[in-house]
Structure formats: C-alpha cells, structure tokens
N, C-alpha and C positions, 0 to 999 in steps of 0.2 A: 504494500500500500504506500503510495505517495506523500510527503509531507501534505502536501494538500488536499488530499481526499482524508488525510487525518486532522487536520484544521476544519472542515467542512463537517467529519463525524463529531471532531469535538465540539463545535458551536450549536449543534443538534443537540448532544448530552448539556451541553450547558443551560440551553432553552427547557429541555426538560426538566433540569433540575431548579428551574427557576433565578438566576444568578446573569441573567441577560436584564439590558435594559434599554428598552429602543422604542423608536420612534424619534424623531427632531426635538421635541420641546422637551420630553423625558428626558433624552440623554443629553440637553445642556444643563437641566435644574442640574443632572445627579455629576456633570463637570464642572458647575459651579461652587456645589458642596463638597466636592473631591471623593466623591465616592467610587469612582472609576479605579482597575488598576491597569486595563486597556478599552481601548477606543477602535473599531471597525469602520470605516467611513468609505462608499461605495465606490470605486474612483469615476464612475461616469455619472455621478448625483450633480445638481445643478453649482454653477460657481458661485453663488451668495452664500447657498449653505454648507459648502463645502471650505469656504474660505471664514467662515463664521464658526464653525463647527472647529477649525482646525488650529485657527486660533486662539480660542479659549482652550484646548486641549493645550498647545503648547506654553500659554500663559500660565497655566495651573500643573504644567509640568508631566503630564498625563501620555504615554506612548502612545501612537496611534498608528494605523497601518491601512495602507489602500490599496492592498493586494487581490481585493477580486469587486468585482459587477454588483449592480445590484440583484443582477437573477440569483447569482448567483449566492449572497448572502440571505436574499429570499428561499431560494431550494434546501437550504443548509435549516433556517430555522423557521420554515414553516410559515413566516408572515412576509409582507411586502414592506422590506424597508432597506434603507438605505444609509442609517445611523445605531449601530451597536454597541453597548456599551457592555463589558465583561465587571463585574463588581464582587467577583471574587479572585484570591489573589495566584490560588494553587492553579485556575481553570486560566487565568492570565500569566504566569510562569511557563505553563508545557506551549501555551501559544505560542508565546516571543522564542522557545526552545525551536518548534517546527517555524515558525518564521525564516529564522535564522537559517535555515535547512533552503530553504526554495531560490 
C-alpha cells in the first residue's frame, strides 16, 4: 500500500473516530483556538479561502498540507469538503510521518 492510499485510509479512520474537523468556518474557529495539530487544505479550493485559511494556519503556527483535490479529500472522509482539520495529535504524527514518504 502507498503512503497515500494510507493517508486516505487514515483520514477515513480518523472521521470515524471523530477527531476530524471540517468544513470552512469550523476549521478556522478551531485555528483560531489552536486546536488543530494539522491542517488539510484542498489544493484546487478557491484563492480567498485558500489564502485565508493558510494564513491563519501559518500565523498560529499550525502544519498544513495541500497534497490532494478536493475529490479527493471528499472520497477519503465521506463528506464534500475542502478544509480538514486533524485535532488529534497521534492521528497528526503518523500523517506528517506518511507525508514525509510521498
């Protein structure tokens, strides 16, 4: 299995587990609280919120990664979105580990 067909099972286990937090306006409240310990952010999502979104990430010092589509972060966890937030810290370690891989 691919580091990224295992980033894709893993953001599936993470939605199940409940530890995802998404949608636009969710995942800036829970970037401005610093609740995040990674950031998903779609790389074809529009430029306002993409430069909006990536800015507070990196103001608040938050990793973020724009390594796939929004299909494709849609296919992974089930819902149509195109801003993910990880707010656990073990499910955000093995990420940036398979990141690091791709």
């Amino acid at each position: 299995m691919t580091p990224t067909q295992q980033l894709m099972n893993l953001l599936g286990l993470a939605q199940r587990a409940g530890k995802l937090v998404s949608g636009e306006p969710m995942v800036l409240a829970a970037i401005k609280a610093q609740q995040l310990d990674l950031l998903w952010l779609a790389n074809d999502m529009g430029a306002s919120s993409l430069k909006k979104l990536s800015d507070k990430a990196s103001y608040y010092e938050i990793p973020f990664s724009m390594a796939f589509t929004e299909a494709q972060l849609s296919q992974a966890t089930g819902r149509q979105r195109v801003a993910i937030g990880i707010d656990d810290a073990g499910f955000a370690k093995k990420m940036r580990e398979l990141l690091a891989q791709i």
